[in-house]
Backbone as CSV, one residue per row, in Angstrom:
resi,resn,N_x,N_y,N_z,CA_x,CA_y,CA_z,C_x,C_y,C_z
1,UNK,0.848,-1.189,0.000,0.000,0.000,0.000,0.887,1.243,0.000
2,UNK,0.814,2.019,-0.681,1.283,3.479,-1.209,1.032,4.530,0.402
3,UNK,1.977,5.059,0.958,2.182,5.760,2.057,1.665,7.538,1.455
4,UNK,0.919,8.055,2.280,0.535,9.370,1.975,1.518,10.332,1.065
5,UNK,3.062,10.198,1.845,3.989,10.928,0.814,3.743,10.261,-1.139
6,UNK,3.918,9.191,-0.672,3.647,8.477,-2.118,3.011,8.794,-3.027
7,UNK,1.780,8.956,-2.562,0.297,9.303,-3.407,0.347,10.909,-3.142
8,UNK,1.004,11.837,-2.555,1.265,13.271,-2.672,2.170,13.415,-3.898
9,UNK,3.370,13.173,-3.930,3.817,13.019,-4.931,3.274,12.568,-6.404
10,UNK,2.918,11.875,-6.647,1.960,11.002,-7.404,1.301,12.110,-8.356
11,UNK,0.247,12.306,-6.980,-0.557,14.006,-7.976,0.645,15.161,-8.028
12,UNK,1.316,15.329,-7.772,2.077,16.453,-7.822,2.814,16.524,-9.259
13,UNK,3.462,14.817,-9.438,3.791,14.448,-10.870,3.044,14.893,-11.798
14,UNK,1.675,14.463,-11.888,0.868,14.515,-12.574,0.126,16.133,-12.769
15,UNK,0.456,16.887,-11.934,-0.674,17.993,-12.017,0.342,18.797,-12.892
16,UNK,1.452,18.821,-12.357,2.773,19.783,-12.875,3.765,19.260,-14.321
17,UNK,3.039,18.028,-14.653,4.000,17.253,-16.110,4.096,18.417,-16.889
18,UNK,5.496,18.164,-17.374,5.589,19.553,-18.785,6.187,18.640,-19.703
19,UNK,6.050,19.084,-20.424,6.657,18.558,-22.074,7.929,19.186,-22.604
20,UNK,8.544,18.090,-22.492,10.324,18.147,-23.323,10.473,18.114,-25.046
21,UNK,11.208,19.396,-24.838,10.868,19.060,-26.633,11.820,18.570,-26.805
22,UNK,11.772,17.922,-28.128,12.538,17.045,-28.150,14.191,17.664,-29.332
23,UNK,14.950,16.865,-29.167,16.570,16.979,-30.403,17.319,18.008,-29.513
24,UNK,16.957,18.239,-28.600,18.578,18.663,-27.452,19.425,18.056,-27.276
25,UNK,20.479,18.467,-28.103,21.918,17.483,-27.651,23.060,18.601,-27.483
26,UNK,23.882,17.890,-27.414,25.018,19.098,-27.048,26.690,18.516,-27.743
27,UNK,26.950,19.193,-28.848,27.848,18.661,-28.906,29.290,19.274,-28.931
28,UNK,30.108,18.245,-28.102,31.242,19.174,-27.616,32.335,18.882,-27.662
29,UNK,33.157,19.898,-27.181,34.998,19.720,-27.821,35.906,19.653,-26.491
30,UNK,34.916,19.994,-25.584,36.160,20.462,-24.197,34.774,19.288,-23.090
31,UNK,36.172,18.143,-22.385,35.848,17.801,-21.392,36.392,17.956,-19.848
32,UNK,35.759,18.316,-18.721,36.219,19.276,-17.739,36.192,17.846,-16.610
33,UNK,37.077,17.041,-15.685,36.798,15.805,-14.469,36.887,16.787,-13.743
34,UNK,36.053,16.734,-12.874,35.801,17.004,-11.329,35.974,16.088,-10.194
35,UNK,36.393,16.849,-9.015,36.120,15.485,-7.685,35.189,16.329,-7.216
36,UNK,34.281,16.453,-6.070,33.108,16.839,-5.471,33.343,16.551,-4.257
37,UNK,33.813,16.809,-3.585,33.351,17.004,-2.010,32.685,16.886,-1.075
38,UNK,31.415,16.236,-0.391,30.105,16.436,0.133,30.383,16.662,1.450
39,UNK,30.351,17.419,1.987,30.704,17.618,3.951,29.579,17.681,4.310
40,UNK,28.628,16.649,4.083,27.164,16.728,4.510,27.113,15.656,5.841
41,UNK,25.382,15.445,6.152,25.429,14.321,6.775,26.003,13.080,6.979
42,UNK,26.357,12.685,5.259,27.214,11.696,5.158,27.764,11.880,4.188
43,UNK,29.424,12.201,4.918,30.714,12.596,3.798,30.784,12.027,2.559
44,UNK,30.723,12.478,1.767,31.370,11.382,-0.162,31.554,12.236,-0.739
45,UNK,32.935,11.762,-1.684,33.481,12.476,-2.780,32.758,11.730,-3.984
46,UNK,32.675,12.208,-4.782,31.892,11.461,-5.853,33.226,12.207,-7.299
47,UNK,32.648,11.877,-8.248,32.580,12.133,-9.496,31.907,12.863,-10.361
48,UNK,32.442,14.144,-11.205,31.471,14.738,-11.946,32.522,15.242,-13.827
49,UNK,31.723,15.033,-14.519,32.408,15.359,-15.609,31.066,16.182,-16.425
50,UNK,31.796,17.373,-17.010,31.979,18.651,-17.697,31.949,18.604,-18.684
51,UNK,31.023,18.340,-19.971,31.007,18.674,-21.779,30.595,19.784,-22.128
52,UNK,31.122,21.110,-22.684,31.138,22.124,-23.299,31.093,22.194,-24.535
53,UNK,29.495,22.418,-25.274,29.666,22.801,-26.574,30.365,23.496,-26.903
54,UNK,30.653,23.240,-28.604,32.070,23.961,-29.144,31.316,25.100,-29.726
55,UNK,30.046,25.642,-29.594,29.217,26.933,-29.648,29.518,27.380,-28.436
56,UNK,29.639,27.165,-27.356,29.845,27.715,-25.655,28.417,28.948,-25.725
57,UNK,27.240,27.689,-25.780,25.934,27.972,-25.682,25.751,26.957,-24.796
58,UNK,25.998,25.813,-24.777,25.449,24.549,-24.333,26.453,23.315,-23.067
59,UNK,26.223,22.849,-22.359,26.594,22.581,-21.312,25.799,21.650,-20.743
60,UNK,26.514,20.532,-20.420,26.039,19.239,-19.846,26.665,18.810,-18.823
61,UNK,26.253,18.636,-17.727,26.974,18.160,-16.362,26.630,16.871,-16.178
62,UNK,27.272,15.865,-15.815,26.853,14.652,-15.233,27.624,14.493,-13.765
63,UNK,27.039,13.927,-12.767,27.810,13.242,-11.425,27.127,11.478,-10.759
64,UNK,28.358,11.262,-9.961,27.394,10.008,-9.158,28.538,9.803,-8.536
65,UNK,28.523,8.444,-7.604,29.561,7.979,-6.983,30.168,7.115,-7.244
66,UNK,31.265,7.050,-7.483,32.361,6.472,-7.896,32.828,5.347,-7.371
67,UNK,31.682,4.118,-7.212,31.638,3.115,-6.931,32.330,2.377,-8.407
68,UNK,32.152,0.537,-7.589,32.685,-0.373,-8.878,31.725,0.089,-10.186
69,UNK,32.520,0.051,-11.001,31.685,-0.500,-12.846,31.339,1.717,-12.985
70,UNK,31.753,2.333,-12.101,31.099,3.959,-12.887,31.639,4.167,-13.327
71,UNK,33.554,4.197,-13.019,34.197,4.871,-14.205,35.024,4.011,-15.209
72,UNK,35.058,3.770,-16.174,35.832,2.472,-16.763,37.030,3.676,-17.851
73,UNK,37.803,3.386,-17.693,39.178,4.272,-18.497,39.616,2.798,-19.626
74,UNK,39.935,3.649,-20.393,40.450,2.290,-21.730,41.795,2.797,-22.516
75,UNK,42.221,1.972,-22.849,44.071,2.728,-23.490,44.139,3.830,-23.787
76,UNK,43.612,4.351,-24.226,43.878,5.846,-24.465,43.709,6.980,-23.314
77,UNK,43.266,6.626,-22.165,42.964,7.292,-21.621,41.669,8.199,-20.980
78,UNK,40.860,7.927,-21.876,39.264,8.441,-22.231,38.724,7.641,-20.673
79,UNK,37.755,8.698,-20.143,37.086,8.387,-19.305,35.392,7.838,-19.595
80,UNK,34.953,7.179,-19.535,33.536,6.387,-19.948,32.843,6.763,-18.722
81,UNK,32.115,7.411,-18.617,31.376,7.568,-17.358,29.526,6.678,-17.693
82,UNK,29.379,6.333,-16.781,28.065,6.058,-16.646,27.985,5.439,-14.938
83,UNK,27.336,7.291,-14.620,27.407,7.755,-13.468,25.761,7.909,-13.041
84,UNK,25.892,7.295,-11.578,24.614,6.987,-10.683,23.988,7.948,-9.591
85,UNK,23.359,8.177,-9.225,22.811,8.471,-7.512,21.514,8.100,-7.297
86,UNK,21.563,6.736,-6.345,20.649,5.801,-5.987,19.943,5.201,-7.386
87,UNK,21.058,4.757,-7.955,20.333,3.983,-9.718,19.545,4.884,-10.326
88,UNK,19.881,5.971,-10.492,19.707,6.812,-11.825,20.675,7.799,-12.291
89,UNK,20.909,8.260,-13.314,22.173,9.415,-14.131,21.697,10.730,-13.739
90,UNK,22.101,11.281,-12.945,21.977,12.267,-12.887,23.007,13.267,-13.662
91,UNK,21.901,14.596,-14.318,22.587,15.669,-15.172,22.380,17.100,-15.045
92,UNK,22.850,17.829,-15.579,22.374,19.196,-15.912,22.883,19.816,-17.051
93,UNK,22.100,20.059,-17.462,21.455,20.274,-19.397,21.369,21.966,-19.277
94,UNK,21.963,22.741,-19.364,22.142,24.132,-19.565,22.368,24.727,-21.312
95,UNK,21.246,25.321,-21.517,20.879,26.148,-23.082,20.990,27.466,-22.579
96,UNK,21.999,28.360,-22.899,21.477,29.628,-22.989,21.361,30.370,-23.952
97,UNK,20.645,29.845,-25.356,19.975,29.625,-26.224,18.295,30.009,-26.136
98,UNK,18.292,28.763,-25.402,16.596,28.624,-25.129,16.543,29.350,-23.512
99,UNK,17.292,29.837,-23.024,17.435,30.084,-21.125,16.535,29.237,-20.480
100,UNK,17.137,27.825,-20.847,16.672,27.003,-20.221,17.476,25.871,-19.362
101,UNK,17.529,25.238,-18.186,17.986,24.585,-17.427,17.058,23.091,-17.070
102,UNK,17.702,21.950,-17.589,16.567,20.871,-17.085,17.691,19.785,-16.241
103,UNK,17.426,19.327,-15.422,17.916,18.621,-14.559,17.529,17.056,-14.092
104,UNK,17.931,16.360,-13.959,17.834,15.142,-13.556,17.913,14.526,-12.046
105,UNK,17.043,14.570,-11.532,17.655,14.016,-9.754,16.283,12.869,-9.445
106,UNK,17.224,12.771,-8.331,16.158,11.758,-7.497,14.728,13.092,-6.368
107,UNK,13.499,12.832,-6.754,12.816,13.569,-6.157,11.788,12.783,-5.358
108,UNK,11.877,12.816,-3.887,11.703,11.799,-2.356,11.878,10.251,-3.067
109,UNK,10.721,9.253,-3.522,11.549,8.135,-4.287,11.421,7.777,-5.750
110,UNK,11.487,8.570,-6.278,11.178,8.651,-7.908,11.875,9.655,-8.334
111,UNK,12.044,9.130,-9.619,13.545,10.250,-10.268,12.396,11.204,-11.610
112,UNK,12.943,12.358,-11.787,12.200,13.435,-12.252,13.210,14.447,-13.129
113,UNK,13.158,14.971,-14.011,13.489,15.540,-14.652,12.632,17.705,-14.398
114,UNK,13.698,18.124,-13.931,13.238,19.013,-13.482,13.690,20.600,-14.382
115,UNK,12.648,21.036,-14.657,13.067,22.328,-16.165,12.936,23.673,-15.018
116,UNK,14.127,24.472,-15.200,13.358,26.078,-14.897,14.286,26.515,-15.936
117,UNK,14.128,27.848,-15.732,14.818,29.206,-16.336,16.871,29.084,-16.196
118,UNK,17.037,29.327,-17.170,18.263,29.811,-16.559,18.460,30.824,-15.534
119,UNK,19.628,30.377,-14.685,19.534,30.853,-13.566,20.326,32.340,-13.200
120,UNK,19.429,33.283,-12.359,20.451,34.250,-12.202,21.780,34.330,-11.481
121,UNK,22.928,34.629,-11.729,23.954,33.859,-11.114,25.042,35.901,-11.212
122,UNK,24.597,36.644,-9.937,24.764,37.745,-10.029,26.550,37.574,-9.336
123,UNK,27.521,37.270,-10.388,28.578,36.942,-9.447,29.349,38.451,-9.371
124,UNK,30.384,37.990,-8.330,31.133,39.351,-7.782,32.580,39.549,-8.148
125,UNK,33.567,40.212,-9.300,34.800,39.876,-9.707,35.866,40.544,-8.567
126,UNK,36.678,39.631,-8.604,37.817,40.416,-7.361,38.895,40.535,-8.041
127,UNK,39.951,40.795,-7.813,41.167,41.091,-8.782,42.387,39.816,-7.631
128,UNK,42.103,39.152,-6.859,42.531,38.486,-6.364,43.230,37.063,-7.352
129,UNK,44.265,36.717,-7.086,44.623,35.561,-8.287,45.486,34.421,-7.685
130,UNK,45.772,33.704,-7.929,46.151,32.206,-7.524,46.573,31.105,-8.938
131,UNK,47.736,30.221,-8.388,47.777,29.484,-9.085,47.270,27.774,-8.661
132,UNK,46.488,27.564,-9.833,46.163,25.850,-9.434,46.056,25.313,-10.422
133,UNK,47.263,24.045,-9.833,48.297,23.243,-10.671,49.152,24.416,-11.569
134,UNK,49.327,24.053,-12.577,49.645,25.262,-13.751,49.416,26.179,-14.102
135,UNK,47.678,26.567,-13.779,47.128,27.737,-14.540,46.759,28.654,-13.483
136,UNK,46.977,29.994,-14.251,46.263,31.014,-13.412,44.860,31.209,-13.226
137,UNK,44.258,31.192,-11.840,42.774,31.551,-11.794,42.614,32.851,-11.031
138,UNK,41.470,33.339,-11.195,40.876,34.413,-10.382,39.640,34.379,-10.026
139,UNK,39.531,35.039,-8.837,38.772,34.388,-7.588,37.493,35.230,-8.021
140,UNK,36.086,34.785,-7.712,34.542,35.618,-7.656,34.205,34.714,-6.770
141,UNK,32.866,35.604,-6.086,31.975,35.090,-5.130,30.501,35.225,-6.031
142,UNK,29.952,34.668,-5.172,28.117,34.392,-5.339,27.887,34.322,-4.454
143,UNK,26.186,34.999,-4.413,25.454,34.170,-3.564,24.312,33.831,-4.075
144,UNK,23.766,32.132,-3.704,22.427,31.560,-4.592,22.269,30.883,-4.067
145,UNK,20.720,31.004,-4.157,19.327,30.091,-3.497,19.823,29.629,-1.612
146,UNK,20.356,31.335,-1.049,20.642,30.616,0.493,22.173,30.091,0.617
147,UNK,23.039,29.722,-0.132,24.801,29.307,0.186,25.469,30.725,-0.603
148,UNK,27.079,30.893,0.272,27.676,31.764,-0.715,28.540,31.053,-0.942
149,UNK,28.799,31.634,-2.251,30.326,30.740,-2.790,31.186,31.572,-3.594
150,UNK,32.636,30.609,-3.483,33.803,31.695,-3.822,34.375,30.119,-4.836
151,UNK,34.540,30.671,-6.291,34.887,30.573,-7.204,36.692,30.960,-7.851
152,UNK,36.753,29.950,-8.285,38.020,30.286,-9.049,38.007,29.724,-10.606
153,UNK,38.177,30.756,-11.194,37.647,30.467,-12.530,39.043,30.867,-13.885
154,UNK,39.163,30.193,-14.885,40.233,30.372,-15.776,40.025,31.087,-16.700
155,UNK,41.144,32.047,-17.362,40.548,32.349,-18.106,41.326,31.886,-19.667
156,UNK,42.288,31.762,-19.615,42.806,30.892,-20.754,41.761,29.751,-21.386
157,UNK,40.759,29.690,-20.614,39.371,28.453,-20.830,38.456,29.632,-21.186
158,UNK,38.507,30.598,-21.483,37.201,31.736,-21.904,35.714,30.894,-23.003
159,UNK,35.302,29.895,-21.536,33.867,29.602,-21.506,33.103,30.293,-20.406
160,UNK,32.147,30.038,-20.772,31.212,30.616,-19.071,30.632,29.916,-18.555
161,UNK,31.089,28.333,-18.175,30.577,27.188,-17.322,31.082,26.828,-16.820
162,UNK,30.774,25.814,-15.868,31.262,25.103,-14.646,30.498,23.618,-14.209
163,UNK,30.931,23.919,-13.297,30.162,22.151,-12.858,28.606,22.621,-12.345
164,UNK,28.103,22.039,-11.646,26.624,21.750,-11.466,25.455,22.703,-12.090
165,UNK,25.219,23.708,-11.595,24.793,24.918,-12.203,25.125,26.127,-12.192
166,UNK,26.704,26.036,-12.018,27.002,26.950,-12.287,27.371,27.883,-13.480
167,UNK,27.607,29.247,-13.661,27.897,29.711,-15.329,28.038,31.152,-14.926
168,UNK,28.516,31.984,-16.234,28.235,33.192,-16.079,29.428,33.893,-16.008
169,UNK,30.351,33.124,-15.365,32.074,33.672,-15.345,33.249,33.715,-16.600
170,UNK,33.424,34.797,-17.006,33.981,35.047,-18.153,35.635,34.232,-18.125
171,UNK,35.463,32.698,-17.957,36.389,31.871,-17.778,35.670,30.463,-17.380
172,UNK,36.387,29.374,-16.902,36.145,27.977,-17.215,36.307,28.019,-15.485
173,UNK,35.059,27.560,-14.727,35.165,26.937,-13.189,36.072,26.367,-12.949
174,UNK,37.054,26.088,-12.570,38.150,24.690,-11.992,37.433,24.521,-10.077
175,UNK,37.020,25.403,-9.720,37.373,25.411,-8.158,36.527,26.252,-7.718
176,UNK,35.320,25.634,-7.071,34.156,26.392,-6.470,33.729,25.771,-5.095
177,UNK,32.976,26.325,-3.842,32.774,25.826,-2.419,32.258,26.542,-2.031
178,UNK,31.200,26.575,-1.230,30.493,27.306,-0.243,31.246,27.778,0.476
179,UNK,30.709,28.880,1.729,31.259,29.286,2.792,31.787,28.355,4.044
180,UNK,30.152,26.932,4.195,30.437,26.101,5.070,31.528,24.763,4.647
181,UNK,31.854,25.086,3.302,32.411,24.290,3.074,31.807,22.425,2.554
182,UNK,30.308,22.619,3.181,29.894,21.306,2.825,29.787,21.071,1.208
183,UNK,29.986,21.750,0.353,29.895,21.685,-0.937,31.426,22.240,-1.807
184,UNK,32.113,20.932,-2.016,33.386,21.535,-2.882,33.415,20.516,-3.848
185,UNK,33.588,21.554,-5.257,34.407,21.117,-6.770,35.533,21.659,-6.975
186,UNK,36.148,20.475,-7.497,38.041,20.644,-8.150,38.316,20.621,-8.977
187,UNK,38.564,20.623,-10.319,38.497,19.976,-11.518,39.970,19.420,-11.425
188,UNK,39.741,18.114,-11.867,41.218,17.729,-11.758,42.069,16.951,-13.228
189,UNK,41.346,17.179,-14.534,41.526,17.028,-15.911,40.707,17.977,-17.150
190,UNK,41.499,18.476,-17.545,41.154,19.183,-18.737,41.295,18.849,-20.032
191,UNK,40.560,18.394,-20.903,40.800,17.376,-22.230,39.769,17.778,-23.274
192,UNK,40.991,18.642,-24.143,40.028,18.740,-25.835,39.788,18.067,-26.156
193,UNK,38.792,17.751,-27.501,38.759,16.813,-28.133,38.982,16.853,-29.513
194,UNK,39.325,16.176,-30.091,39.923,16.679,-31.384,38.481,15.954,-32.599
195,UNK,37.972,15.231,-32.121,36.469,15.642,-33.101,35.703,15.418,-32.128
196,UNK,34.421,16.538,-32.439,33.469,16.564,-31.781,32.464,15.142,-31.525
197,UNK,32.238,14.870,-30.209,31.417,14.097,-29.873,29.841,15.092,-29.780
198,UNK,28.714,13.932,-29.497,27.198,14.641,-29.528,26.760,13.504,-28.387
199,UNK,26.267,13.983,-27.692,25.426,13.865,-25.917,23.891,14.403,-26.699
200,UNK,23.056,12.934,-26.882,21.864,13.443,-26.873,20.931,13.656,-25.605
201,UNK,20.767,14.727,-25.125,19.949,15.016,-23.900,19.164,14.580,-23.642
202,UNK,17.859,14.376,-25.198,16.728,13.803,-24.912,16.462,12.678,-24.711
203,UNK,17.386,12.194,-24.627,17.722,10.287,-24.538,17.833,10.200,-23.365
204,UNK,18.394,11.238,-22.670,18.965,10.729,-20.998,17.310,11.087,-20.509
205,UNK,16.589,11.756,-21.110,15.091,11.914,-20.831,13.820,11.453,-20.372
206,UNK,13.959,10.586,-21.648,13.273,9.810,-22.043,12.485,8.876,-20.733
207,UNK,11.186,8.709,-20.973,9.953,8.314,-20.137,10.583,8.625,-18.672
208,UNK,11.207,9.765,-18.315,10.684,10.281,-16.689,10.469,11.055,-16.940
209,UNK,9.045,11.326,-15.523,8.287,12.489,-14.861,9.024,14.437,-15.491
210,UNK,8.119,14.870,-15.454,9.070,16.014,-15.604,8.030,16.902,-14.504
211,UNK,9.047,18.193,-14.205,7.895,19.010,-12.801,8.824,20.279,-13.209
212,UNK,7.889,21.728,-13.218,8.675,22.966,-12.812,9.402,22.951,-11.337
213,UNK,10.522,23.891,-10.992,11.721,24.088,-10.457,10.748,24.433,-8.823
214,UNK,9.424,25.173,-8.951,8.562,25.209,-7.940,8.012,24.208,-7.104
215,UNK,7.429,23.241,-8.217,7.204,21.808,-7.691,7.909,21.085,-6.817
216,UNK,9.454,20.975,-7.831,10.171,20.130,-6.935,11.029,20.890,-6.015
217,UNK,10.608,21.806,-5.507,11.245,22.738,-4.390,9.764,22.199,-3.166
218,UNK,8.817,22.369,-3.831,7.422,21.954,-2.833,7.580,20.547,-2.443
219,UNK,8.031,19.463,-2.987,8.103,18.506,-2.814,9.046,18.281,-1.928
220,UNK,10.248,18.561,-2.585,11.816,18.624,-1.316,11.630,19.070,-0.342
221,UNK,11.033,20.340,0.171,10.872,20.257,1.451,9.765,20.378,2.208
222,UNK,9.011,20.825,1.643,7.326,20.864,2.214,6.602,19.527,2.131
223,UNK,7.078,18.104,2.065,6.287,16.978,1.777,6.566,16.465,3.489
224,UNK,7.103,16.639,4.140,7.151,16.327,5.387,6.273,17.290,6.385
225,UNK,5.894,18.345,6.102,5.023,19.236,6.427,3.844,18.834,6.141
226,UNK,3.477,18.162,4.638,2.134,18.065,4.201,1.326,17.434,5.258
227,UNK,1.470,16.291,5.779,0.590,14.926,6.120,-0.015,15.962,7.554
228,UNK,-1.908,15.261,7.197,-2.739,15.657,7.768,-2.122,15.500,9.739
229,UNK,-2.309,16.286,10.668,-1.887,16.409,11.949,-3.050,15.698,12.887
230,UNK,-2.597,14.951,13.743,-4.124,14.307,14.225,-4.348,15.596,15.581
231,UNK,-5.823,15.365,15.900,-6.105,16.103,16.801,-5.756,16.078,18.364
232,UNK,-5.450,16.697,18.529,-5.189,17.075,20.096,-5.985,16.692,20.903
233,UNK,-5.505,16.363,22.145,-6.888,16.008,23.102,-6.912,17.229,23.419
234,UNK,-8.620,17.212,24.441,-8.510,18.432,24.881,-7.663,19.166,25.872
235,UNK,-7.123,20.147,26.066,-6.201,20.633,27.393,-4.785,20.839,27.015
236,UNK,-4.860,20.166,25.238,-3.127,19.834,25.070,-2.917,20.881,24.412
237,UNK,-1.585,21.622,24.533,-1.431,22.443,22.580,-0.287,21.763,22.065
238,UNK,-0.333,21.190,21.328,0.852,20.922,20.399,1.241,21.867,19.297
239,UNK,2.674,21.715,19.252,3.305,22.811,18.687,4.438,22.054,17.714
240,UNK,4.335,22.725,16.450,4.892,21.740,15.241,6.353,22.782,15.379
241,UNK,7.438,22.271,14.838,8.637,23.054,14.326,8.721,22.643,12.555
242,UNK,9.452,23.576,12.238,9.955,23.856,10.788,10.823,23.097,10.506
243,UNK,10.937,21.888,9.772,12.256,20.944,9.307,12.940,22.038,9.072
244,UNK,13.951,22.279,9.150,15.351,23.029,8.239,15.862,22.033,7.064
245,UNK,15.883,23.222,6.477,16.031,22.669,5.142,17.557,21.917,5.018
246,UNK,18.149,21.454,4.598,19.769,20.951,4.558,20.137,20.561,2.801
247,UNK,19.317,21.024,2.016,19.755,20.725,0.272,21.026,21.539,0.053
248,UNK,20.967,21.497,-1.288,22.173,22.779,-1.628,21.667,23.585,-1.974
249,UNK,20.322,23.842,-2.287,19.355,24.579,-2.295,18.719,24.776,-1.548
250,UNK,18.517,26.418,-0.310,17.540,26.220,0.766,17.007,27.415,0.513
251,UNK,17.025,28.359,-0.580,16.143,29.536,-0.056,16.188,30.102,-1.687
252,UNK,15.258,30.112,-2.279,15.116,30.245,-3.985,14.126,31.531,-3.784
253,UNK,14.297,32.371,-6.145,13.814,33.283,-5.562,13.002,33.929,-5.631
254,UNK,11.778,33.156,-5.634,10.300,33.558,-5.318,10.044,33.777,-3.560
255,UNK,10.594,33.701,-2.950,11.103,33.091,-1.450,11.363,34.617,-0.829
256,UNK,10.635,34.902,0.386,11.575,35.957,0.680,12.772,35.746,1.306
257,UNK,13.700,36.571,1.495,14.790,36.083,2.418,14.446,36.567,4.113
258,UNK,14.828,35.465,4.459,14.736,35.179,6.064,14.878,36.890,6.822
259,UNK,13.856,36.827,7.828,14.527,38.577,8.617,15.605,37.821,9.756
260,UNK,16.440,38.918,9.786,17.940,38.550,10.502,17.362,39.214,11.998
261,UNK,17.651,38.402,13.218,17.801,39.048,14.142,18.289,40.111,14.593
């Protein structure tokens, strides 16, 4: 029998389905390896790799964990990814073309394909500079959806992407982290390609759920809130608290921001 979250979800799928159009692919010349960091509840470094159309319109992220059989390397060197989190590929499909962003995750236990807007990503340039490994970077901050983050970005790479959703920096991400630190990317391989490969998007698509960026923000954290409260006896008051949110996303921006003590 299907548990209340279950059948919340369920209609939520269903009320909010949008339609993927279809022949999004991305095809690209520059591949970016990442390690990932997680200083969360439960520590893991995972895996993430970086395809940059050779238009530097288009941008495909993939990650998972770097368990047996994800990454398979073959004589040449080429990395084969077919990358997981909890048995599905997770991606991020960035057009700023169409200013569109569609995403792939696990949403409570069903995986969903999730579309918004490209994102505003109001970053801050410093004249601050550093070297990592070989190349020169220079440092910007952000702040989005609730985390700040400080960026180090290349510019000898004069793209404007990065790993997860990030973009916008007149150079190539190598090295991005929150303030708390629970969220860090490294890039730790940089590899042209000398003919273009093609990543069809709509394939990684194909028959899952799709929901606006609202939905699955309602779902992520307001589905533990939803379920009906039983009644009080008389004489009692019960008093509910606010889950805190803990995503990498906690405060988006239809949202007001929190009043500060």
């Amino acid at each position: 029998m299907k548990t209340y979250y279950q059948l919340t979800l369920v209609v939520l799928l269903s009320v909010f389905s949008l339609k993927i159009e279809a022949q999004k692919k991305v095809t690209y010349t520059l591949k970016v390896n990442y390690d990932i960091h997680y200083n969360t509840a439960r520590p893991n470094t995972q895996k993430g790799v970086l395809y940059l159309d050779n238009s530097n319109t288009k941008s495909i992220y993939k990650e998972g964990k770097n368990t047996d059989g994800t990454v398979a390397q073959d004589e040449d060197d080429n990395m084969a990814f077919s990358l997981s989190v909890r048995g599905i590929e997770s991606f991020y499909f960035l057009d700023l073309v169409s200013d569109s962003l569609y995403s792939k995750q696990m949403v409570y236990l069903d995986e969903a394909v999730i579309l918004e807007g490209k994102p505003n990503m109001a970053w801050q340039l410093t004249n601050e500079e550093k070297q990592l490994d070989n190349l020169k970077v220079k440092k910007a901050t952000l702040s989005f959806r609730g985390r700040n983050y400080t960026a180090w970005y290349c510019e000898e790479y004069p793209v404007q992407f990065g790993p997860w959703k990030f973009h916008g920096l007149p150079g190539l991400i190598l090295e991005i982290s929150d303030e708390t630190k629970m969220y860090h990317w490294v890039a730790t391989r940089i590899k042209k390609i000398e003919t273009p490969e093609v990543i069809q998007v709509d394939s990684l698509m194909r028959d899952t759920k799709q929901m606006d960026l609202k939905t699955f923000a309602a779902i992520r954290y307001n589905i533990n809130n939803a379920r009906p409260r039983a009644r009080s006896p008389r004489g009692v008051t019960t008093t509910y608290g606010v889950i805190p949110r803990n995503g990498i996303e906690i405060l988006f921006e239809w949202e007001e921001e929190p009043e500060s003590e």
